[in-house]
PDB file of N, CA, C and O in Angstrom:
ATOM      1  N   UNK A   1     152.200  76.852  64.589  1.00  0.00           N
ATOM      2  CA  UNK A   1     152.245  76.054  63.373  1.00  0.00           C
ATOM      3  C   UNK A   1     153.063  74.793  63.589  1.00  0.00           C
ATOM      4  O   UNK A   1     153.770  74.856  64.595  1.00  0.00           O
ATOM      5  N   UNK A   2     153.160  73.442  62.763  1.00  0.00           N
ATOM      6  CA  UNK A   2     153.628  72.538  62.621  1.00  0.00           C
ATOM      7  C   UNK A   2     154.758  72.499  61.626  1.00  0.00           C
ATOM      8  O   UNK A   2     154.672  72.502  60.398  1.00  0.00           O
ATOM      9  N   UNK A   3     156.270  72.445  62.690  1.00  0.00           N
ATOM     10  CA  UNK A   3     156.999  72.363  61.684  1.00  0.00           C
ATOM     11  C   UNK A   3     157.428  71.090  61.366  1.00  0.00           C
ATOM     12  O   UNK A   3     157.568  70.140  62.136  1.00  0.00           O
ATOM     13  N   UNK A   4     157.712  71.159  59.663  1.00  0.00           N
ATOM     14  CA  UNK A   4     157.460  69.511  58.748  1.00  0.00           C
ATOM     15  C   UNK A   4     159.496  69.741  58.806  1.00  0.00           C
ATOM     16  O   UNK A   4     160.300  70.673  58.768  1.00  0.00           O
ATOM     17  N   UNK A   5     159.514  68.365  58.908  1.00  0.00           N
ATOM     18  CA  UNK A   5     160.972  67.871  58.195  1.00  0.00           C
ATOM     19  C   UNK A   5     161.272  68.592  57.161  1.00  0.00           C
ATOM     20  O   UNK A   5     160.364  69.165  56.560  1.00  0.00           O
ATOM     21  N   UNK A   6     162.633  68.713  56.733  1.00  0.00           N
ATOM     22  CA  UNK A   6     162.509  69.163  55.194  1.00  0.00           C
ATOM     23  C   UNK A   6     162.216  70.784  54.725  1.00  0.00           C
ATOM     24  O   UNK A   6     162.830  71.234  53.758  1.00  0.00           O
ATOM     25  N   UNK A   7     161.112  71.737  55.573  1.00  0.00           N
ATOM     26  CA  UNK A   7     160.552  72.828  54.972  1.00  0.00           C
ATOM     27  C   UNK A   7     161.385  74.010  55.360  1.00  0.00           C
ATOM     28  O   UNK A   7     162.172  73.714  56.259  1.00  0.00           O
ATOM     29  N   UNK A   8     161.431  74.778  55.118  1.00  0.00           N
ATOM     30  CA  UNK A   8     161.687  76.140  55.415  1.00  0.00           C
ATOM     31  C   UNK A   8     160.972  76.885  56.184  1.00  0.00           C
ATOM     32  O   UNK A   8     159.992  77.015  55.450  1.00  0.00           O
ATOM     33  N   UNK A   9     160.664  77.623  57.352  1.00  0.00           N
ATOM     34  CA  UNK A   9     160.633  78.568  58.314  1.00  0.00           C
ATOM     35  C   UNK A   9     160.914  79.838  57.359  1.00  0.00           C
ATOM     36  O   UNK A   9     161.897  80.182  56.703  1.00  0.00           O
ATOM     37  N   UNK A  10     159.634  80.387  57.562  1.00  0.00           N
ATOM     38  CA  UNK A  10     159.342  81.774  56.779  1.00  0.00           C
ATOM     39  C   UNK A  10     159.545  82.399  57.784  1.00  0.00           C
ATOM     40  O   UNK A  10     159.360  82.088  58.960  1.00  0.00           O
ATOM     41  N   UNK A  11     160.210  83.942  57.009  1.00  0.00           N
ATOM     42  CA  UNK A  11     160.629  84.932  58.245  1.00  0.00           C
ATOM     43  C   UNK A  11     159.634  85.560  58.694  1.00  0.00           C
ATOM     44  O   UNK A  11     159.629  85.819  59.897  1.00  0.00           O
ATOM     45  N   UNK A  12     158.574  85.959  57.901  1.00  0.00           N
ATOM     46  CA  UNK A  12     157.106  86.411  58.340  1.00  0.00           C
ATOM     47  C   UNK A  12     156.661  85.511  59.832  1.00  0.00           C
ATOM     48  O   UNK A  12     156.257  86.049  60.863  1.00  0.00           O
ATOM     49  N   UNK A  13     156.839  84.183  59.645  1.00  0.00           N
ATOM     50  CA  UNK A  13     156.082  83.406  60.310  1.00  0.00           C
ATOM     51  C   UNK A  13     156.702  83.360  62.075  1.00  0.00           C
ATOM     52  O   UNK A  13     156.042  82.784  62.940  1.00  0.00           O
ATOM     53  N   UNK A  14     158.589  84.343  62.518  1.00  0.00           N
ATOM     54  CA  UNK A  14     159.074  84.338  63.175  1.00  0.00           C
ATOM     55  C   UNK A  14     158.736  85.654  63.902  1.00  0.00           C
ATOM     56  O   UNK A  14     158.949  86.675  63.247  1.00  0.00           O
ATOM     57  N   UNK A  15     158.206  85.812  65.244  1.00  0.00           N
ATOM     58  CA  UNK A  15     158.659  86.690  66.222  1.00  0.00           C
ATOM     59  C   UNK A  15     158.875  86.431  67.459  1.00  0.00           C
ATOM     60  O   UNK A  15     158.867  85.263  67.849  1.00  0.00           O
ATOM     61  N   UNK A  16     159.118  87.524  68.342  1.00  0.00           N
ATOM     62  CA  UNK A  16     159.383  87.449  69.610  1.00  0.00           C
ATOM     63  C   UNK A  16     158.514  86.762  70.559  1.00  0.00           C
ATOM     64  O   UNK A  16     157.339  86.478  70.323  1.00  0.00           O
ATOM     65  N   UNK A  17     159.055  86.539  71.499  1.00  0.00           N
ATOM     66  CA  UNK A  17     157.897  85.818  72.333  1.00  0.00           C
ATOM     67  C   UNK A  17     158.052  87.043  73.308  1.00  0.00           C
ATOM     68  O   UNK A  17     158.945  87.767  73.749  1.00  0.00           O
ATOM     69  N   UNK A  18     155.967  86.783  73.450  1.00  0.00           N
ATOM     70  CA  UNK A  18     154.902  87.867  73.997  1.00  0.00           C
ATOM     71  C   UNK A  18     155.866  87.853  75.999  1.00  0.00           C
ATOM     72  O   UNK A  18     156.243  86.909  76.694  1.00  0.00           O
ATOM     73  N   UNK A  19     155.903  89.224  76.200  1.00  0.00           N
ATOM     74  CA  UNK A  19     155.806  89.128  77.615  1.00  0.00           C
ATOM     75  C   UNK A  19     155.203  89.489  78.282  1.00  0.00           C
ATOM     76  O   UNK A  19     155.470  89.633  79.475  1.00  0.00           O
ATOM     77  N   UNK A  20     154.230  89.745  77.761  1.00  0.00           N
ATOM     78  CA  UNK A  20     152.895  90.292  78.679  1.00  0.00           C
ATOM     79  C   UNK A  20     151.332  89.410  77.469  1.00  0.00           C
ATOM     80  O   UNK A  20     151.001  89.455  76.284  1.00  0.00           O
ATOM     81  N   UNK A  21     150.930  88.843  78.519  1.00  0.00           N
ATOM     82  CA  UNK A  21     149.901  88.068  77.652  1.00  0.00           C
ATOM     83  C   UNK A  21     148.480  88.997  77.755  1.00  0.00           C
ATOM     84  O   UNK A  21     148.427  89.793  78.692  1.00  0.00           O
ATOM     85  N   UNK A  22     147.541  88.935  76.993  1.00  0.00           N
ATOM     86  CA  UNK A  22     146.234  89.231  76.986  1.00  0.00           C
ATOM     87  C   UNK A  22     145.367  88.779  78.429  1.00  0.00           C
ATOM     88  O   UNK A  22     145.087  87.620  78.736  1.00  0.00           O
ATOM     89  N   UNK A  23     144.957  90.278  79.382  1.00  0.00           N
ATOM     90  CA  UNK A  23     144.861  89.662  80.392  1.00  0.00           C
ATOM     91  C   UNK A  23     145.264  89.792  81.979  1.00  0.00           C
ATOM     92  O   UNK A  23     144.680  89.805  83.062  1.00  0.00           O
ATOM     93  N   UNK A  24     146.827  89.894  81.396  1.00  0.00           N
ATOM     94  CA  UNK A  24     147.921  89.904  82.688  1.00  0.00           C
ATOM     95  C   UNK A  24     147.477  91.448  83.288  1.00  0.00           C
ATOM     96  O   UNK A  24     147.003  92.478  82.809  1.00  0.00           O
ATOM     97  N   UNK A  25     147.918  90.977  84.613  1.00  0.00           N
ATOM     98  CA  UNK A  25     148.065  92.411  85.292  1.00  0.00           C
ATOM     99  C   UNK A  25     149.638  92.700  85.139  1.00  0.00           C
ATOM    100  O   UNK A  25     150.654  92.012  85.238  1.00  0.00           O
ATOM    101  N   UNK A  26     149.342  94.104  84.838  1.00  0.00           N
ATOM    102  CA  UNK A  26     151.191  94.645  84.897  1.00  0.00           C
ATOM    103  C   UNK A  26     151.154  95.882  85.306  1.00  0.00           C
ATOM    104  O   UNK A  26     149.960  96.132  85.474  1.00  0.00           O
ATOM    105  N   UNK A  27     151.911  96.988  85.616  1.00  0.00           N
ATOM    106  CA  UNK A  27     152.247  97.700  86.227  1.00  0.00           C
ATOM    107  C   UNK A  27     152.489  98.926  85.147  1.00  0.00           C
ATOM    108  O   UNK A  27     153.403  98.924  84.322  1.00  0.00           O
ATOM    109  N   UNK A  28     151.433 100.053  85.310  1.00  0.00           N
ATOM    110  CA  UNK A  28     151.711 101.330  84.387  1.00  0.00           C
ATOM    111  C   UNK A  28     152.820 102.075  84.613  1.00  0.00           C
ATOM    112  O   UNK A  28     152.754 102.287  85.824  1.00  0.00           O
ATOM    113  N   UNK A  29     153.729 102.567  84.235  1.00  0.00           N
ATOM    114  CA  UNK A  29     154.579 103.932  84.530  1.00  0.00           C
ATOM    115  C   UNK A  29     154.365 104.853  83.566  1.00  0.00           C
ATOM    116  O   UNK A  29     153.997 104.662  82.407  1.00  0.00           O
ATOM    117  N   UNK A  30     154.665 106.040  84.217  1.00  0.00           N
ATOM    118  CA  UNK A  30     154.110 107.415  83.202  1.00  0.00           C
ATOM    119  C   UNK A  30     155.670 108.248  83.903  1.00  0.00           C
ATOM    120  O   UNK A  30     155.645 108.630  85.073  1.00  0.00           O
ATOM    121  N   UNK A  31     156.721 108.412  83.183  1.00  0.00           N
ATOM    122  CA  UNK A  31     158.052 109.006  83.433  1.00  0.00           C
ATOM    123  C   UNK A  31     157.734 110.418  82.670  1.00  0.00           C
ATOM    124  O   UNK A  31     157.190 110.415  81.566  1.00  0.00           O
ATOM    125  N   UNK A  32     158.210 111.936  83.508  1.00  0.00           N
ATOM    126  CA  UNK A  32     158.442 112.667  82.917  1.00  0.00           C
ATOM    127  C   UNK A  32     159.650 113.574  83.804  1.00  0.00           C
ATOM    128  O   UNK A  32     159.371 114.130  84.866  1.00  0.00           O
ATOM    129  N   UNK A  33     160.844 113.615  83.260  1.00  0.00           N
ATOM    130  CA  UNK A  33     161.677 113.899  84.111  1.00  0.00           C
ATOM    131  C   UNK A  33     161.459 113.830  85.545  1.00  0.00           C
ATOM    132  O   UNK A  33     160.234 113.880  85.651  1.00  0.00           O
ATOM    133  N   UNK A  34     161.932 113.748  86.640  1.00  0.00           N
ATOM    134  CA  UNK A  34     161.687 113.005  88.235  1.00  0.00           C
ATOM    135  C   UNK A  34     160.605 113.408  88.745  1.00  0.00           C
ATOM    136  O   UNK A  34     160.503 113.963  89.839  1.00  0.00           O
ATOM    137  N   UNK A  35     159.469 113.081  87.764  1.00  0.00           N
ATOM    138  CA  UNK A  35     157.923 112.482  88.410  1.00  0.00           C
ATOM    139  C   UNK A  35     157.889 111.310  87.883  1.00  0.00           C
ATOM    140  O   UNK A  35     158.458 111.151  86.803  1.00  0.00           O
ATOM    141  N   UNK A  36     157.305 110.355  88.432  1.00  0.00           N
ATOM    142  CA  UNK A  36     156.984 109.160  88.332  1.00  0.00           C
ATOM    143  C   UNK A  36     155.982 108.833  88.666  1.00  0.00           C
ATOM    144  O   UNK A  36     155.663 109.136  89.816  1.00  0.00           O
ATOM    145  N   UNK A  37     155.049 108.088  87.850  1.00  0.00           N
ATOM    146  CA  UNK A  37     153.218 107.729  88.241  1.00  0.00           C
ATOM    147  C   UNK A  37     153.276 106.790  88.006  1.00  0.00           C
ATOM    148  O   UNK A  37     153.614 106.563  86.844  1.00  0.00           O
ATOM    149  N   UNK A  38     153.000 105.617  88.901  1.00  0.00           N
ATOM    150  CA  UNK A  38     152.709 103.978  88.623  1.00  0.00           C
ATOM    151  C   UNK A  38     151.293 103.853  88.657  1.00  0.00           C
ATOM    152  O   UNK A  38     150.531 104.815  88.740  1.00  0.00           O
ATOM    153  N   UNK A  39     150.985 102.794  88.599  1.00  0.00           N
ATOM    154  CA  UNK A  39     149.475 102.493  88.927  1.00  0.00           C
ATOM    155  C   UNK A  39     149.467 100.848  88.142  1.00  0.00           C
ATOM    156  O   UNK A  39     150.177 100.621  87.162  1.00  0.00           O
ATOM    157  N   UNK A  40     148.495  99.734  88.797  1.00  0.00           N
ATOM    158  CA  UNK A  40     148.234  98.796  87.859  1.00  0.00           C
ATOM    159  C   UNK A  40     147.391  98.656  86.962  1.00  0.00           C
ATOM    160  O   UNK A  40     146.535  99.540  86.996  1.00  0.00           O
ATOM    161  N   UNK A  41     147.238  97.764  86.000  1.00  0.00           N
ATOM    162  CA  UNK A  41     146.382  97.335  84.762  1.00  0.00           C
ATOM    163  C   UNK A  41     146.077  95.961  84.458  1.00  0.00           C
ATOM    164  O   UNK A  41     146.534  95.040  85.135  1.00  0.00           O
ATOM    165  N   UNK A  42     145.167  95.751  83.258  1.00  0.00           N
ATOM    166  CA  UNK A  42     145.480  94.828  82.943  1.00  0.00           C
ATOM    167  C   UNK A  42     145.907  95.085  81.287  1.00  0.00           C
ATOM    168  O   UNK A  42     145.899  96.146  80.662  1.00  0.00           O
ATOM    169  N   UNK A  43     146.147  94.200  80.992  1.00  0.00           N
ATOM    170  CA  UNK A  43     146.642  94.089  78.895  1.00  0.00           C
ATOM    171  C   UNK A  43     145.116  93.970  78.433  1.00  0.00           C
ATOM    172  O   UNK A  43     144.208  93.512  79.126  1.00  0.00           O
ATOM    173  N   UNK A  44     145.024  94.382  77.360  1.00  0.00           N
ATOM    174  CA  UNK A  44     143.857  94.284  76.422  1.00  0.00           C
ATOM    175  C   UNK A  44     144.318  93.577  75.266  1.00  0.00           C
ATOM    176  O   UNK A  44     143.420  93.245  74.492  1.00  0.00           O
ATOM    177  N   UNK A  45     145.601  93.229  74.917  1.00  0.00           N
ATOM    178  CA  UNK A  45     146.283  92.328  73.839  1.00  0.00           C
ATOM    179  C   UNK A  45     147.421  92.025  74.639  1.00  0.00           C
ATOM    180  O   UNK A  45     147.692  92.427  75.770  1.00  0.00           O
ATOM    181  N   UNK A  46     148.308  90.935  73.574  1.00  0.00           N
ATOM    182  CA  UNK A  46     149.416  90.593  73.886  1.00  0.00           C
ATOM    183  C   UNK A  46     150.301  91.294  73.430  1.00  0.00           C
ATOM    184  O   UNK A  46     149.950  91.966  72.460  1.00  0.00           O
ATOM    185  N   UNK A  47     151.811  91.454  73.906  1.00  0.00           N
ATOM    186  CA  UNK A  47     152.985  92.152  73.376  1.00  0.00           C
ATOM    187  C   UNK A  47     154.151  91.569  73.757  1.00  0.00           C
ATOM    188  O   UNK A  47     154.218  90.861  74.762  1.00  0.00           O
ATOM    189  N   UNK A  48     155.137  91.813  73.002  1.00  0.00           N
ATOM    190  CA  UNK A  48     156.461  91.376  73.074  1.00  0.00           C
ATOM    191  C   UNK A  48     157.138  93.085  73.245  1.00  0.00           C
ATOM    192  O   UNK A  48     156.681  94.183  72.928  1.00  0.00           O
ATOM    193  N   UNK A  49     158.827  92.511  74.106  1.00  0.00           N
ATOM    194  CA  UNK A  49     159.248  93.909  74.103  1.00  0.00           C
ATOM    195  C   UNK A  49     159.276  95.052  73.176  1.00  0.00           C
ATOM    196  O   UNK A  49     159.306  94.815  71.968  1.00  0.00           O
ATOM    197  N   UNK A  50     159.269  96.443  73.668  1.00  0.00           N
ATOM    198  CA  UNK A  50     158.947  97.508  72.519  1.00  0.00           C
ATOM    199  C   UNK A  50     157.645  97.932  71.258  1.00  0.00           C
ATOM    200  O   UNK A  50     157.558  98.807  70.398  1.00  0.00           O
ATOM    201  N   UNK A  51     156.540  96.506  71.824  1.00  0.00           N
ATOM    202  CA  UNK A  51     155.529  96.820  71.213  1.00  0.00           C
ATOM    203  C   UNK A  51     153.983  97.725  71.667  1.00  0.00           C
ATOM    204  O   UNK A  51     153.544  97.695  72.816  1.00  0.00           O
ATOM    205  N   UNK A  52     153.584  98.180  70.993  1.00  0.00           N
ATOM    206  CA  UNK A  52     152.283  99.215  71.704  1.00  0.00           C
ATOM    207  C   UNK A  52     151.246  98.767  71.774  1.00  0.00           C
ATOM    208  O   UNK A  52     150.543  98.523  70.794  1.00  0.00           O
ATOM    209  N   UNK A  53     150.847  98.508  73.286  1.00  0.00           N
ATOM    210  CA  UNK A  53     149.589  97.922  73.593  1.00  0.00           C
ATOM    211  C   UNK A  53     148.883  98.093  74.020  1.00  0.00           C
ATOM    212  O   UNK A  53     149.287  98.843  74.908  1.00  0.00           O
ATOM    213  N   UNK A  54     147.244  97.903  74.223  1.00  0.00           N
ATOM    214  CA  UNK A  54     146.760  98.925  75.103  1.00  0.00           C
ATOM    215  C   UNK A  54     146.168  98.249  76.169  1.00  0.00           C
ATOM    216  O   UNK A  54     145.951  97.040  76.095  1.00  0.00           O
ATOM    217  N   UNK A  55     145.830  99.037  77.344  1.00  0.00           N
ATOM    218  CA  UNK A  55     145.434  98.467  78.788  1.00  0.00           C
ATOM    219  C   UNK A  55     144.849  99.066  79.302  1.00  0.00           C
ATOM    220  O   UNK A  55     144.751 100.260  79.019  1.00  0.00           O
ATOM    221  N   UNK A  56     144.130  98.440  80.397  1.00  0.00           N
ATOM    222  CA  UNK A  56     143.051  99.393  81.243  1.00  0.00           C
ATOM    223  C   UNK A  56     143.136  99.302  82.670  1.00  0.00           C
ATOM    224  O   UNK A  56     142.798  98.468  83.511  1.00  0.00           O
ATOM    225  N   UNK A  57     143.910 100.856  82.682  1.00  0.00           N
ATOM    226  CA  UNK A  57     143.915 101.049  84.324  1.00  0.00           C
ATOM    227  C   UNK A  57     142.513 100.871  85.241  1.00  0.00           C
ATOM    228  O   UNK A  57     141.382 101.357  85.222  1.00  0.00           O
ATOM    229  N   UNK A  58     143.233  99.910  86.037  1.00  0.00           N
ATOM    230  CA  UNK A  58     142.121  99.477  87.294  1.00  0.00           C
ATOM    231  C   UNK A  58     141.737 100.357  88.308  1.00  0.00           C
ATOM    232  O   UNK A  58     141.186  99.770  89.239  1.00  0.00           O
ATOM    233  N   UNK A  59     141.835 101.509  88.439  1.00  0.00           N
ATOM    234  CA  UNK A  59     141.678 102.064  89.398  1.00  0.00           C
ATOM    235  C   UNK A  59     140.120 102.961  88.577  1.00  0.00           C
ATOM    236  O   UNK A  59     138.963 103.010  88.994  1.00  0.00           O
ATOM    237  N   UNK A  60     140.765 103.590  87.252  1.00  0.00           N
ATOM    238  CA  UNK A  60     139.920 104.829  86.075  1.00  0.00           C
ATOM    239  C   UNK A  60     139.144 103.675  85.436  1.00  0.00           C
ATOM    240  O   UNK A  60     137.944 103.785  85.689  1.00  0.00           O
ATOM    241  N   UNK A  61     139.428 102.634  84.711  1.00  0.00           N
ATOM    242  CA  UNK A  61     139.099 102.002  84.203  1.00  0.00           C
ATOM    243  C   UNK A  61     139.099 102.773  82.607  1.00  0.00           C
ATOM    244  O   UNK A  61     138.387 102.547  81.628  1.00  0.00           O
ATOM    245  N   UNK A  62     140.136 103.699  82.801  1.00  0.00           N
ATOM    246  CA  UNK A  62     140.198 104.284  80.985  1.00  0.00           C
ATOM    247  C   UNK A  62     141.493 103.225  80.287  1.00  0.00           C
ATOM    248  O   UNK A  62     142.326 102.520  80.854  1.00  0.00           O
ATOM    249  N   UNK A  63     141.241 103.468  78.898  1.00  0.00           N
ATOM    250  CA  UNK A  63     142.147 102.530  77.872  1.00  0.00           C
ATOM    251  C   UNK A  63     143.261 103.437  77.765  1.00  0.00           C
ATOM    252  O   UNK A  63     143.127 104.590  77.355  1.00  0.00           O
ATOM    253  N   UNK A  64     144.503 102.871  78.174  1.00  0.00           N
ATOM    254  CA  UNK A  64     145.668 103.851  77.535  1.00  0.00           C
ATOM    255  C   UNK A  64     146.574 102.774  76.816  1.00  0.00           C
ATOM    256  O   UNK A  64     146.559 101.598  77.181  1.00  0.00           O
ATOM    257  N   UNK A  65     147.351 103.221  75.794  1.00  0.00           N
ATOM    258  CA  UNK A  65     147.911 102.807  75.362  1.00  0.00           C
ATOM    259  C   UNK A  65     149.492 102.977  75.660  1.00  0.00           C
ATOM    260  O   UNK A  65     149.823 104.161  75.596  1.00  0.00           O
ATOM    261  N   UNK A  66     150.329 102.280  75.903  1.00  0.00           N
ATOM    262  CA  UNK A  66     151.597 102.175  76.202  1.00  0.00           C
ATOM    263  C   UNK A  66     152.439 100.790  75.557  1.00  0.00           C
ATOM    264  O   UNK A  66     152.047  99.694  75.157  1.00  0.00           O
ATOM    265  N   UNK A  67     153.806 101.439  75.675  1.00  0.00           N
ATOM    266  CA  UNK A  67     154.826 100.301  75.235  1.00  0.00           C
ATOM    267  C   UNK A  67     155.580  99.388  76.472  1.00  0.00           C
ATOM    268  O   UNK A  67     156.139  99.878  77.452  1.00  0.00           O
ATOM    269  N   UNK A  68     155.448  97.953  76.170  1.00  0.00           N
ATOM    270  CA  UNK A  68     155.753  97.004  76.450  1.00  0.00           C
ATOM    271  C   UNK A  68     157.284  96.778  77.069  1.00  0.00           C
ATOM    272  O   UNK A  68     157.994  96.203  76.244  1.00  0.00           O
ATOM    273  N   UNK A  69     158.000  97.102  78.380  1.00  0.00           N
ATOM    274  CA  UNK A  69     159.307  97.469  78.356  1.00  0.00           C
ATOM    275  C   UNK A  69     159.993  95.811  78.242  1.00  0.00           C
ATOM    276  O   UNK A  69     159.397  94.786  77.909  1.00  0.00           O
ATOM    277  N   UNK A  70     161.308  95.959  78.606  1.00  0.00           N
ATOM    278  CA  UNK A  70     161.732  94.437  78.655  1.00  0.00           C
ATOM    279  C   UNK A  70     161.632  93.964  79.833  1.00  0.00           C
ATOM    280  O   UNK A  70     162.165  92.857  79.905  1.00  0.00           O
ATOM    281  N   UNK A  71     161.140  94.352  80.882  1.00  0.00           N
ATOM    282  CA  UNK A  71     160.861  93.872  81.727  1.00  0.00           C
ATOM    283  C   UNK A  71     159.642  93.938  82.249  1.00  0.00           C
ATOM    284  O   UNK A  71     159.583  94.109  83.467  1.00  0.00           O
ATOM    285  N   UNK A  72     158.710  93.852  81.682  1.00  0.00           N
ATOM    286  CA  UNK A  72     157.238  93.240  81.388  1.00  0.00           C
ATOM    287  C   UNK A  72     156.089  94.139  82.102  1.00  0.00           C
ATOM    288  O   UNK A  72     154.906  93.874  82.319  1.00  0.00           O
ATOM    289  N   UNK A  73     156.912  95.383  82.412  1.00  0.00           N
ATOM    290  CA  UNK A  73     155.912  96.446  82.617  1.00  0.00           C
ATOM    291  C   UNK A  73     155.571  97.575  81.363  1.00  0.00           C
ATOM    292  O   UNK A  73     156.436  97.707  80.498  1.00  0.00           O
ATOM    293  N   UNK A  74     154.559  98.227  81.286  1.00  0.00           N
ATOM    294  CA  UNK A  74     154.176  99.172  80.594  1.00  0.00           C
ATOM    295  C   UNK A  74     154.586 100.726  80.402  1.00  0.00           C
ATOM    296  O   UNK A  74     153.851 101.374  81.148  1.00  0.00           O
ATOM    297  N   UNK A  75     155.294 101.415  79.838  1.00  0.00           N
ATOM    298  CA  UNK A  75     154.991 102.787  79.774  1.00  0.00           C
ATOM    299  C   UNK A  75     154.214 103.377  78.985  1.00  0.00           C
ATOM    300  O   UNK A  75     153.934 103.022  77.840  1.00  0.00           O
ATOM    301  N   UNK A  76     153.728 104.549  79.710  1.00  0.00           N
ATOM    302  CA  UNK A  76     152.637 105.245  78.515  1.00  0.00           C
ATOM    303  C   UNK A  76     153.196 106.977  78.562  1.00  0.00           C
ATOM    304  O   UNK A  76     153.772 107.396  79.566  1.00  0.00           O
ATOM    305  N   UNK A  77     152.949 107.831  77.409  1.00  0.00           N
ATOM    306  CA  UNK A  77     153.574 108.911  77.627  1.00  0.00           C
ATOM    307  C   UNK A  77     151.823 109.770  78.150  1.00  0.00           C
ATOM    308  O   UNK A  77     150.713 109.491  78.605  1.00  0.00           O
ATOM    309  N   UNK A  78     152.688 110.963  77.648  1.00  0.00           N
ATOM    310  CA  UNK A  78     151.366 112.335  77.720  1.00  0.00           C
ATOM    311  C   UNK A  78     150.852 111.903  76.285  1.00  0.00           C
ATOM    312  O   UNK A  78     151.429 111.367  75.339  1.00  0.00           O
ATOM    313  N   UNK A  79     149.074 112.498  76.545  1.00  0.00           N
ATOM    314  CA  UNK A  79     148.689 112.639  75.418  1.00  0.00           C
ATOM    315  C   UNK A  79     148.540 114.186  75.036  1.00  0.00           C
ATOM    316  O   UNK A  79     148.154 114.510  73.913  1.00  0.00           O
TER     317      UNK A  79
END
């Protein structure tokens, strides 16, 4: 949006900036006490940290959904 001189900045209109864009390849983890499963993906949307997004592992090519860490990889749990 275009901000005007003068206006107010709605809080609706404020969030985080995305760290994983629509697209990106990023890196799955699946943690369950000391197993660890990586694998890559890509995003199917954008996300900012702590948000749930979903992606499609390149290897299965299935949709899982996982959260966005702060460092711009993915976790996904058990379903």
């Amino acid at each position: 949006r275009t901000l005007l001189p003068g206006r107010y900045v709605q809080t609706a209109a404020i969030r985080q900036a995305w760290l994983v864009e629509q697209g990106a390849a990023v890196q799955l983890f699946f943690v369950a006490g000391a197993l660890t499963i990586s694998a890559s993906a890509v995003t199917l949307q954008p996300g900012a940290a702590g948000d749930m997004v979903k992606v499609r592992n390149l290897d299965s090519g299935k949709i899982l959904t996982g959260i966005v860490m702060a460092d711009g990889t993915v976790r996904v749990g058990a379903s």
